[in-house]
Steps between C-alpha positions, in 0.01 A plus 500: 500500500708505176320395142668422229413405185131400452329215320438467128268758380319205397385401865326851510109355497169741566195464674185596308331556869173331416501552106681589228752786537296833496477722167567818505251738496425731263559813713773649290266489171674286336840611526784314357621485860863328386567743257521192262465601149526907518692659271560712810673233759829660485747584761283770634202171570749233590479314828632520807763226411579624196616826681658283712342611853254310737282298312230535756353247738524178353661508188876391656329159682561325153740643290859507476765571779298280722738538861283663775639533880253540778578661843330514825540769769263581752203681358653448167540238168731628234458319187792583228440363149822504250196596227562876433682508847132531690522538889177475682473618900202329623383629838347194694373734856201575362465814384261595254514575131612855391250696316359439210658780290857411544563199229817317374587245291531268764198654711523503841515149703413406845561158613379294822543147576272193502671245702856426317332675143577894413213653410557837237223719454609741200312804417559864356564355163593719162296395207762402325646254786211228403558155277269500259338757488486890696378485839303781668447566858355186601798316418637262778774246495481258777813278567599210725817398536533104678791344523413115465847332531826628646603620108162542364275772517125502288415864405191595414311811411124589433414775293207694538347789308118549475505759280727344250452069541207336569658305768790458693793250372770349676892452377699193719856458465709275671927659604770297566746594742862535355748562736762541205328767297610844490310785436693775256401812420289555214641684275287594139584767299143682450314347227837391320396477146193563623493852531701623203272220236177689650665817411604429152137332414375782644668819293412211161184529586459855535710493168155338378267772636384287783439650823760317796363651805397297799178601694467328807 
């Protein structure tokens, strides 16, 4: 099955599972865990997108460059997202999680099916993969993928990490099938002005005694 361009971001809506949307907990002491106002957010503390590489898990469902193309082979579902040119290989026979010190950006998914929905099971998350927050060990992403109308598929995702939110919270978005859309190769120069702005504030603030180094 071929997606192309999704929805508005507006139709992206979340479930509060029972409550409002879990806080985050206060296991990182505090931490300014966006890096939002330090001096020290320069290149050396920006993002994943701002390096221009995988921006982990979720953050491509509802951004920019919105074409996805899903394939289906036996034992497989290949899902390729235009978004920072992600490919995900999603082994549906039923094999079991990897262990639990090998972790990506994307973490490591294993899918089954629930009568006509996909279900993804994602695991073996890096900290840094999480929205919102960091997540830790616990971290899960569970995904369902139903196609409700020949060129309409809801997509939803529940995130769950104990040891960072309260409770779990769910993400539904709703693709449209495109049969006209192309995906193209995503092309970004590395932080474009990005990169060489972080420099430059950096060496003026050195310039003002100020120490620039990034301890993660």
């Amino acid at each position: 099955m071929s997606i192309g361009a999704q929805g508005d971001a507006n139709d992206v809506s979340i479930c509060h599972c029972g409550g409002s949307i879990g806080r985050l907990l206060s296991v990182f002491g505090g931490a300014d865990l966006t890096g939002s106002g330090n001096v020290k957010s320069l290149y050396a503390a920006q993002d994943s997108l701002g390096r221009a590489r995988s921006p982990g898990k979720l953050a491509g469902a509802v951004q920019y460059d919105y074409g996805n193309e899903i394939y289906q082979s036996p034992g497989y579902v290949v899902i390729r997202s235009e978004m920072v040119h992600k490919t995900r290989v999603i082994p549906t026979d039923g094999r079991p999680h990897v262990g639990k010190e090998i972790k990506t950006y994307m973490g490591n998914p294993v899918g089954h099916w629930e009568g006509n929905t996909l279900v993804v099971e994602t695991t073996n998350l890096k900290p840094e993969s999480a929205a919102g927050g960091r997540y830790t060990d616990e971290a899960k992403v569970t995904e369902r993928f139903t196609r409700t109308a020949p060129n309409e598929l809801i997509w939803e995702a529940t995130i769950s990490d104990p040891n960072v939110w309260t409770k779990p919270y769910t993400l539904r978005y709703p693709y449209k099938l495109d049969p006209e859309y192309k995906v193209y190769e995503y092309a970004c120069h590395e932080g474009n002005y990005m990169m060489l702005d972080s420099l430059r504030g950096a060496r003026l603030l050195e310039a003002q005694g100020l120490d620039t180094k990034v301890v993660r």
